[in-house]
C-alpha positions in Angstrom: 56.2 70.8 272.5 59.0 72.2 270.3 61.4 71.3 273.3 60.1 67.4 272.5 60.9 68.4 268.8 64.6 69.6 269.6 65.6 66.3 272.0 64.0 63.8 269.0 65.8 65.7 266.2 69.2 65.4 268.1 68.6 62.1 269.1 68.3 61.5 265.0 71.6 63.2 264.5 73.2 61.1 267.5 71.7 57.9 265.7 73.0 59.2 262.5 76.5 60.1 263.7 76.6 56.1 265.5 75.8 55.1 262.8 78.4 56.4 261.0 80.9 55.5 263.5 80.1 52.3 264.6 80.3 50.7 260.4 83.0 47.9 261.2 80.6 45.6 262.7 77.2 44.5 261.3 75.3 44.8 264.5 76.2 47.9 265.8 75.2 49.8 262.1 71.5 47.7 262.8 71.0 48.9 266.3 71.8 52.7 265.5 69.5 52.2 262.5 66.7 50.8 264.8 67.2 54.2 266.9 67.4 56.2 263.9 63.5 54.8 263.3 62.4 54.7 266.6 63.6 58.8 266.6 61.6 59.2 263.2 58.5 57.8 264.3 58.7 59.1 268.1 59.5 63.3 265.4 56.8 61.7 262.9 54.0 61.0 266.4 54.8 64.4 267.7 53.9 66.0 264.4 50.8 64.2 264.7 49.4 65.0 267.7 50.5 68.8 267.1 48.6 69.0 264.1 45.7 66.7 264.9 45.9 64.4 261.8 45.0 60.5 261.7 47.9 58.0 263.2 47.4 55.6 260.9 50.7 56.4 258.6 52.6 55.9 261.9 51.0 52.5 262.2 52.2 51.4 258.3 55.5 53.4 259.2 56.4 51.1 262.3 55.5 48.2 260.2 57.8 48.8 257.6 60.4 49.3 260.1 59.6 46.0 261.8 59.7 44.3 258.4 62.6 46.1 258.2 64.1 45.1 260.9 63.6 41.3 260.9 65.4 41.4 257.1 68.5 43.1 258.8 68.4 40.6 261.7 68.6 37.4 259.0 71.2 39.0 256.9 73.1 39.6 260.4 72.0 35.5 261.0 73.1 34.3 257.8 76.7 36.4 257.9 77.6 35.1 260.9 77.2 31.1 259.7 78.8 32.1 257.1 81.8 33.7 258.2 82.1 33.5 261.9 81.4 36.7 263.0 79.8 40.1 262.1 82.8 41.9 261.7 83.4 43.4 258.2 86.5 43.2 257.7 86.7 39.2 257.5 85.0 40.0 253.9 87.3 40.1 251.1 85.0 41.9 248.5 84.7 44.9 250.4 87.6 45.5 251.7 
């Protein structure tokens, strides 16, 4: 069990360190942020079962991160029809 533990905490720090490597395109930042929840909810089920507590927080958890998700996924839409593509550096206000 704590094995389980170790390989979903470092696959958070993998997400987390993608995540902070991959921040020049728009797409890349939401797919590391998709495995950065998918690795909190796979740390947050273990810690459920190993405790014996109700799943039902995991159930509100996921759909947060699909609600989430779906916002990131029409800001990614509307950027690229609004600039061509997802890359940030065709923005002049941040950059």
């Amino acid at each position: 069990m704590k094995m389980q533990f170790l390989i979903m905490v470092f696959s958070f720090f993998m997400g987390l360190l993608s995540f902070s490597l991959k921040r020049k395109h728009m797409l890349m930042m939401l797919l590391s942020m998709e495995f950065i929840i998918l690795s909190l909810f796979l740390i947050l089920f273990l810690y459920f079962i190993n405790y014996s507590y109700e799943f039902y927080f995991s159930m509100i958890f996921l759909s947060f991160s699909v609600c989430e998700s779906v916002l990131g996924l029409s800001l990614l839409v509307s950027m690229i029809r609004s600039h061509g593509s997802d890359y940030f550096n065709t923005f002049n206000l941040l950059w």
